[in-house]
N, C-alpha and C positions, 0 to 999 in steps of 0.2 A: 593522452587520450582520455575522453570524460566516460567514466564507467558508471554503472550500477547492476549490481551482483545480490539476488535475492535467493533468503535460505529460509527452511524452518517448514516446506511443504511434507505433506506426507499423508498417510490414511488416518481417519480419525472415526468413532464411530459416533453418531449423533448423539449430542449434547455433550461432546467433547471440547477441547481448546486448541489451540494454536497458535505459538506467535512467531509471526515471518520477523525476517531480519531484510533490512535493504542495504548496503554498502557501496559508499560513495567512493571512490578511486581517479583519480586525475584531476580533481575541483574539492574546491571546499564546500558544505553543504552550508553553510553559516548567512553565504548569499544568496542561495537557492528555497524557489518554494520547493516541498514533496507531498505526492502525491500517490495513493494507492489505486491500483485499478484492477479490475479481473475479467478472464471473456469466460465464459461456459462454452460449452461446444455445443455449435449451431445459433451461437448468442452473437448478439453486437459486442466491441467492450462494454464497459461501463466501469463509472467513477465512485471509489469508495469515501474516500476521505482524503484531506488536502490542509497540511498547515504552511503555513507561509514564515516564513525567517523573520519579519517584522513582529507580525503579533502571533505569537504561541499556539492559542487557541486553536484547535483542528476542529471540522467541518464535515459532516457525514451526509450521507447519503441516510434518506429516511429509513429504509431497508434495513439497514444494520446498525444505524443510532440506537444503544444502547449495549449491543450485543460487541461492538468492534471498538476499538480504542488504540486511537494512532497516538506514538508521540516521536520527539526526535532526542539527540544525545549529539551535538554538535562536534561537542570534543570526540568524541566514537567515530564522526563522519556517518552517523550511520541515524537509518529512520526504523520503528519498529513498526507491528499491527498486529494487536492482541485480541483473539479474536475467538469470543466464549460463546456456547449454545448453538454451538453450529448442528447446520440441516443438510440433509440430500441436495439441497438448492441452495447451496454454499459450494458445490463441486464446481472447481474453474481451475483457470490458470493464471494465480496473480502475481499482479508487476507491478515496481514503483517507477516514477517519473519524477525529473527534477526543471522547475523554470526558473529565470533569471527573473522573475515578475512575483509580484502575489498574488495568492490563489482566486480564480475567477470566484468558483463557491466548494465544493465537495471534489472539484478537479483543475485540472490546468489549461491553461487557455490553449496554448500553443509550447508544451515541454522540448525544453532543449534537450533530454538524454532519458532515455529510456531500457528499461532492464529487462533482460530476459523470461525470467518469470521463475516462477514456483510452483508445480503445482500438488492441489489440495482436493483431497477425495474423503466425502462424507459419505460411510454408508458402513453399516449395520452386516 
């Protein structure tokens, strides 16, 4: 069964840090893009960032370019998102995805396995 299992949410008070954990289970992440996303409540999702298994390089979303910082640990199976300066509009429920493709841009076209979430509360 292809899993992913994300940790590292929790309360934070503005201009705090956080870094979620994503964990890959029944596949290897070595073939797979990952990708971060988060919904806010009352929100659409929306896509954070997206590295792709070919080239390294992760891929942000303007919003949090600079503030967020994805990487992966192949051997870990696992994806991180380190994620500094965070705001009241940072409050979501984030989740990573993994595709058998490289990444469209900052998300996945179409992810084959998607994780539960985490979620992350900014406020003061």
């Amino acid at each position: 069964q292809l899993q992913l299992v994300e940790s590292g949410g929790g309360l934070v008070q503005p201009g705090g840090s956080l870094r979620l954990s994503c964990i890959a289970s029944g596949f290897s992440l070595d073939n797979y893009a990952i990708a971060w996303y988060r919904q806010a409540p009352g929100r659409e999702p929306e896509g954070l960032s997206c590295v792709s298994n070919i080239d390294g390089s992760p891929q942000y979303a303007g919003h949090v370019k600079g503030r967020f910082t994805m990487s992966r640990d192949n051997a870990k199976n696992t994806a991180y998102l380190q994620m500094n300066s965070l705001k009241s509009e940072d409050t979501a429920l984030y989740y990573c995805a993994a595709e058998h493709s490289p990444c469209a841009a900052w998300y996945l076209r179409v992810p084959d396995v998607w994780g539960q979430g985490t979620h992350v509360a900014v406020s003061s």
